[in-house]
C-alpha positions in Angstrom: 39.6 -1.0 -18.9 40.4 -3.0 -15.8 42.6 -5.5 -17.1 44.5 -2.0 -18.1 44.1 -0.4 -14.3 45.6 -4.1 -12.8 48.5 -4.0 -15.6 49.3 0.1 -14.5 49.0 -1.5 -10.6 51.1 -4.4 -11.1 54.1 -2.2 -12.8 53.8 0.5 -10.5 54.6 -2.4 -7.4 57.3 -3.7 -9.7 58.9 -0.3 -9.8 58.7 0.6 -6.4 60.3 -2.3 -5.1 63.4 -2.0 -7.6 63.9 1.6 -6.5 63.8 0.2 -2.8 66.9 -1.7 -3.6 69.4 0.9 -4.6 68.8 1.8 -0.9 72.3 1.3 1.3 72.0 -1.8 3.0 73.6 0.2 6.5 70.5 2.4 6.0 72.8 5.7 6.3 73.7 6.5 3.2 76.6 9.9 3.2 76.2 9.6 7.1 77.8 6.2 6.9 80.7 7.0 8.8 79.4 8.9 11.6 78.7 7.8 15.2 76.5 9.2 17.7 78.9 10.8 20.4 81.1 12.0 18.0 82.5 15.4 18.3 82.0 17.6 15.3 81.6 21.1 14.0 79.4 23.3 11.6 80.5 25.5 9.0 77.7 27.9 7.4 78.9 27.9 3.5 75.4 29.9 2.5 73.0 27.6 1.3 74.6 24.4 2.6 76.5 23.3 5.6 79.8 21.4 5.9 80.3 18.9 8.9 83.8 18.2 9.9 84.6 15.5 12.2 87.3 15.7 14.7 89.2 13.3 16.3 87.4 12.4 19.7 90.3 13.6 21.9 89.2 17.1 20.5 86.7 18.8 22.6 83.9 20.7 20.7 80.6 22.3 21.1 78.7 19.8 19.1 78.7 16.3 18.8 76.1 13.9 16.6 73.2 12.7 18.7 71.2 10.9 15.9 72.1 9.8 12.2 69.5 8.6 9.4 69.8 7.7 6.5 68.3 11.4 5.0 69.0 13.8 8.7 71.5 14.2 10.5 71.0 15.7 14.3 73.7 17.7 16.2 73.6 18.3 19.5 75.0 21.4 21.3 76.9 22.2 24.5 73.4 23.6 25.4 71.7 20.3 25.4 69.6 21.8 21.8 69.0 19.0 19.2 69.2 20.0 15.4 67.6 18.0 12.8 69.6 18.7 9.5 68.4 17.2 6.2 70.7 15.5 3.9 69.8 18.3 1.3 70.9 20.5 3.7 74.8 19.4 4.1 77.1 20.5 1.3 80.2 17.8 2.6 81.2 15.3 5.7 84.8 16.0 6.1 86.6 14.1 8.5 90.1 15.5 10.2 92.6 13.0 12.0 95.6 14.3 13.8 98.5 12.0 14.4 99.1 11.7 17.5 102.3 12.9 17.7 101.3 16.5 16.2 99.4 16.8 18.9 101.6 16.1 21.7 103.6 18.9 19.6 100.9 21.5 20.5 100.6 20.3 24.2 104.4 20.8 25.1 104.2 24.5 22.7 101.6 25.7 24.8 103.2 25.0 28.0 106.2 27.2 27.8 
């Protein structure tokens, strides 16, 4: 009975270690390419949200204060900080503008 109890223990520490090494090594996991600063917005698709990531030339109303690897947490123009769960965010969608398109939109809105 104990020499069953130790066997049981000693694959149950086997497994748990293995599963600790499918683990990203950056320790962020989806988040991987966000930085804290960085301007984004939130888009309420229902039961999930989608994060898109703007260039930081673009001024928004949120930016990310903190990433982990399973929350994400936004900060508003307000100064309120929103944990968000990885379960919780449908996509990470990042948007880059060439530079020139935007120098388009400058000179168009100054006629």
């Amino acid at each position: 009975m104990i020499l069953a109890s130790l066997f049981g223990l000693l694959i149950g520490m086997t497994w748990t270690t293995w599963t600790r090494g499918i683990e990203p090594p950056n320790g962020k996991g989806v988040f991987a390419g966000l930085k804290v600063g960085q301007p984004v917005t939130l888009k309420d698709e229902g039961a999930a949200y989608e994060v898109r990531v703007l260039d930081e030339a673009l001024p928004t109303a949120e930016e990310v204060a903190e990433v982990g690897l399973d929350y994400l947490v936004i900060k508003s123009e307000a100064g309120i900080e929103t944990r968000f769960p990885v379960t919780s965010i449908k996509a990470v969608i990042e948007t880059r503008f060439p530079v020139t398109s935007i120098k388009t939109v400058i000179r168009l809105s100054t006629r």
